[in-house]
C-alpha positions, 0 to 999 in steps of 0.5 A: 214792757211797751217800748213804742214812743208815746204820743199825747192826743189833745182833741176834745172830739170824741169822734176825731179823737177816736179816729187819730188815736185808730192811726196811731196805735199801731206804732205809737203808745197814745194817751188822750186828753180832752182839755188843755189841762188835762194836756198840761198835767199829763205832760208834766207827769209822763214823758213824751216823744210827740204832741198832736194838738188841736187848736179849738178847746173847750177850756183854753187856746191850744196856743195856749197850751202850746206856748205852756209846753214850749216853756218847758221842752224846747225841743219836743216835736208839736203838731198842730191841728186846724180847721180847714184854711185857718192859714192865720191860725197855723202860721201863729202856732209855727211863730209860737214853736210849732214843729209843723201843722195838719189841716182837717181833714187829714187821712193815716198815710199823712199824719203817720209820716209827718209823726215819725219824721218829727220823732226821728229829727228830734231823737237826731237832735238829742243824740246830736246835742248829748254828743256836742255836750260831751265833746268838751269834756277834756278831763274826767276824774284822773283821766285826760283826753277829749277824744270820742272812743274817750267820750265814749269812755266817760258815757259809759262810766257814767251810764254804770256808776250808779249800779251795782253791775259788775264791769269788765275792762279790757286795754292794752298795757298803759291805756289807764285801765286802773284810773278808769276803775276809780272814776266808776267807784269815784263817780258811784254812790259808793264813792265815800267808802273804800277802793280796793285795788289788787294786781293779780299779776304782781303777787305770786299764786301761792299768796293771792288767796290770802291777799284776797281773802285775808288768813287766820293766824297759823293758818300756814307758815309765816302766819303769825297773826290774822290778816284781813284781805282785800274783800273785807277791805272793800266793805260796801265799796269797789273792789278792783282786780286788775290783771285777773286773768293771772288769777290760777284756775283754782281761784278762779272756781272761789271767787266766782262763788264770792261773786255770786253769793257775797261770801267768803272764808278767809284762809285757815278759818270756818267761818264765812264772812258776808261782805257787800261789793262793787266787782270792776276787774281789768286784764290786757289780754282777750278774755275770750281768748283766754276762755279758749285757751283753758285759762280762765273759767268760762262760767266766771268770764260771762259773771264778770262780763256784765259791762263791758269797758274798753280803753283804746290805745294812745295812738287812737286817741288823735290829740289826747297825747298833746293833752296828756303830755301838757298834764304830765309835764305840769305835775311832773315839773312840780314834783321835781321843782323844774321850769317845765311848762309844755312842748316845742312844735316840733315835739308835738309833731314827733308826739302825734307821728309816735305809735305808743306802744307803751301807751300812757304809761310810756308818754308818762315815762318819756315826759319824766325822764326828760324833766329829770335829765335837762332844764329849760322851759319847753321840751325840745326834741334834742331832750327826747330819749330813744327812741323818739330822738332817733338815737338809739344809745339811751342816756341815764345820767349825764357822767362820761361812760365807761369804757368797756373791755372790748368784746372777744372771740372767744369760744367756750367749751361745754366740756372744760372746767370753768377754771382751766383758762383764766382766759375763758370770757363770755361778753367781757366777764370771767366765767367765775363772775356769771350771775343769774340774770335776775340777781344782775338785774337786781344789782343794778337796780339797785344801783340806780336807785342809790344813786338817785338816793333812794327815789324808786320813780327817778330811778325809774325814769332813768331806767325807762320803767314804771316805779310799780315794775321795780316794786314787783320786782322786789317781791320777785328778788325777795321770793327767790331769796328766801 
């Protein structure tokens, strides 16, 4: 394939034509045209980087032809050939959008270099203009920011959507790497069909073949009846594996054969079904790192990694926190019937200065629980939970607190039964009444959420979670329990 830029030649001299073409062609693809519209229907036909352009034709005024093309492309590079000291003539066509001119005769050195100057300014303008274009794109699809690495962001969705491409999206935790996946679907000739969206992380292993490939009925305890997965579900729309680098390597080696051959059986059947898929999958980890480790196939991280999409974390986003946070606040007021309607200076200062750690996930948490917790207008930074405030005792509901039994020094030994002192604590809590951890934090939990009569995102805000934790958390509590 020829990469080099293309020239149009219009001369009507076959022996200067000859000539120009012989110091062009090294470097340059030219087509020739005898005539003016011979030079108009080529340039409306091919697209070109440069026009050399002579004034005399046999059939028109290059000026004519000049003004033709200005009419049409405002931007692409014009030189003008004219007869020697016909100053008039070229100072008309520079008045008419000439870039710049040649006086017969000229030799290589000066038409090569007054050739690839205007190529190299022009090809500056367009990246410059695109550039400009997209610098006020502050929202695209769900996501908000007019940052550049978010521009850059929103290039390259764009740039992939209409493939078939997989593309692999690397961020750390918070950084939106879902709403990403559904603007390329959202943005995609697939749009009107399905987006399926599958946390590896969030289903245990032993569950994840099914979740993917759907199972027939009995094909293994619990299977009272066929089940379709997430691959048929997205039929000829996206499929999005997020966290897949929790996927176990003995799923790995099934789905890169689905990838390759868009087939799969379901779990328990003989059958193989054939689907049509765009694959976007995500994971807060370094993939090669992880091909490193021995934890993720090789072979399947080079199938995946066709497009590679990276969300940059908050704190490098500059402004974007003010713009996500007024965002956040209008929905989230809404959502809770408060008055809500931005930020008070200062808590904007306190926004730009904060590393985010927890990235958009986190600036959502932040903005809920104060909404939940107060009343007012503007959020004030005495409305800020910790550690944003400067406090590190964390405010979850407005009751007075409990008094606590003060700790005590009591030691407990390995080799005493649990009840041969009634004295015996470790923290404020009789040995009797030790729970495993996660039963505790099961508790209260659930305590929260009763209180919050049954909301899992209040109960969330005020525990500084997202709701989705709480909701992997249930299907944890419910596997342990069974």
């Amino acid at each position: 394939m020829n990469n080099k830029n293309r020239v149009l030649l219009v001369e009507d001299s076959t022996s200067n034509a000859t000539v120009y073409k012989s110091y062009l062609m090294d470097n340059y693809s030219v087509d020739l045209a005898m005539t003016g519209h011979d030079a108009l229907t080529m340039f409306s036909s091919k697209t070109y980087q440069s026009i050399l352009l002579d004034v005399q034709l046999p059939d028109m005024s290059g000026l004519d032809v000049l003004r033709q093309v200005r009419s049409e492309n405002a931007n692409i590079p014009i030189v003008i050939i004219t007869a020697h000291g016909s100053v008039d003539i070229a100072l008309e066509a520079m008045r008419e959008g000439a870039s710049d001119f040649l006086s017969k005769p000229f030799d290589k050195a000066r038409l090569s270099v007054t050739i690839a100057n205007l190529i190299k300014e022009y090809e500056l303008s367009q990246i410059v203009k695109t550039y400009e274009k997209s610098r006020g794109r502050s929202e695209f699809f769900s996501m908000v920011g007019s940052s550049l690495p978010m521009q850059s962001v929103y290039n390259i969705i764009e740039s992939a959507a209409s493939s078939k491409a997989t593309v692999f999206i690397t961020g750390e935790s918070g950084t939106g790497k879902e709403l990403c996946a559904e603007a390329i679907h959202k943005s995609s000739p697939r749009s009107s069909k399905g987006f399926v969206a599958l946390n590896c992380a969030a289903i245990p292993h032993e569950l994840l073949e099914s979740e993917i490939f759907g199972h027939m009925k009995g094909a293994f305890t619990g299977a009272s009846s066929s089940r379709e997965g997430a691959a048929a579900r997205a039929h000829e729309g996206t499929l999005f594996l997020d966290e897949i680098g929790e996927m176990p390597l003995s799923l790995q080696s099934k789905l890169l054969r689905f990838i390759q051959t868009g087939r799969f059986q379901p779990v328990g059947s003989s059958k193989e079904v054939e689907v049509d898929i765009r694959f976007v999958c995500a994971t807060n980890r370094d993939p090669l790192e992880e091909v490193k480790a021995g934890r993720f196939r090789e072979d399947l991280y080079y199938r995946l990694h066709v497009i590679p999409i990276d969300m940059p974390p908050l704190r490098n986003r500059n402004k974007d926190v003010l713009q996500i946070a007024e965002s956040f606040i209008k929905q989230i007021a809404s959502d809770e019937n408060k008055n809500f309607t931005g930020l008070e200076e200062d808590v904007a200062e306190i926004f730009l200065k904060y590393d985010w750690p927890g990235n958009v996930r986190e600036l959502g948490n932040v903005i809920r629980n104060v909404i939940v917790l107060n009343n007012g207008s503007k959020i004030s930074s005495d409305m800020l939970p910790h550690p944003l405030n400067g406090n590190n005792k964390v405010r979850l509901t407005d009751n007075p607190p409990v008094n606590e039994p003060e700790p005590t020094n009591d030691r407990v030994s390995v080799e005493s039964s649990p009840k041969e002192k009634d004295g015996d604590r470790i923290g404020f809590q009789l040995i009797d009444d030790i729970v495993p951890l996660w039963l505790a934090e099961k508790r209260y939990i659930e305590q929260v959420i009763e209180k919050c009569n049954g909301n899992v995102p209040k109960a969330a805000a005020f525990l500084d979670i997202s709701a989705s934790t709480i909701y992997r958390k249930r299907q944890q509590w419910e596997a342990k329990s069974a």
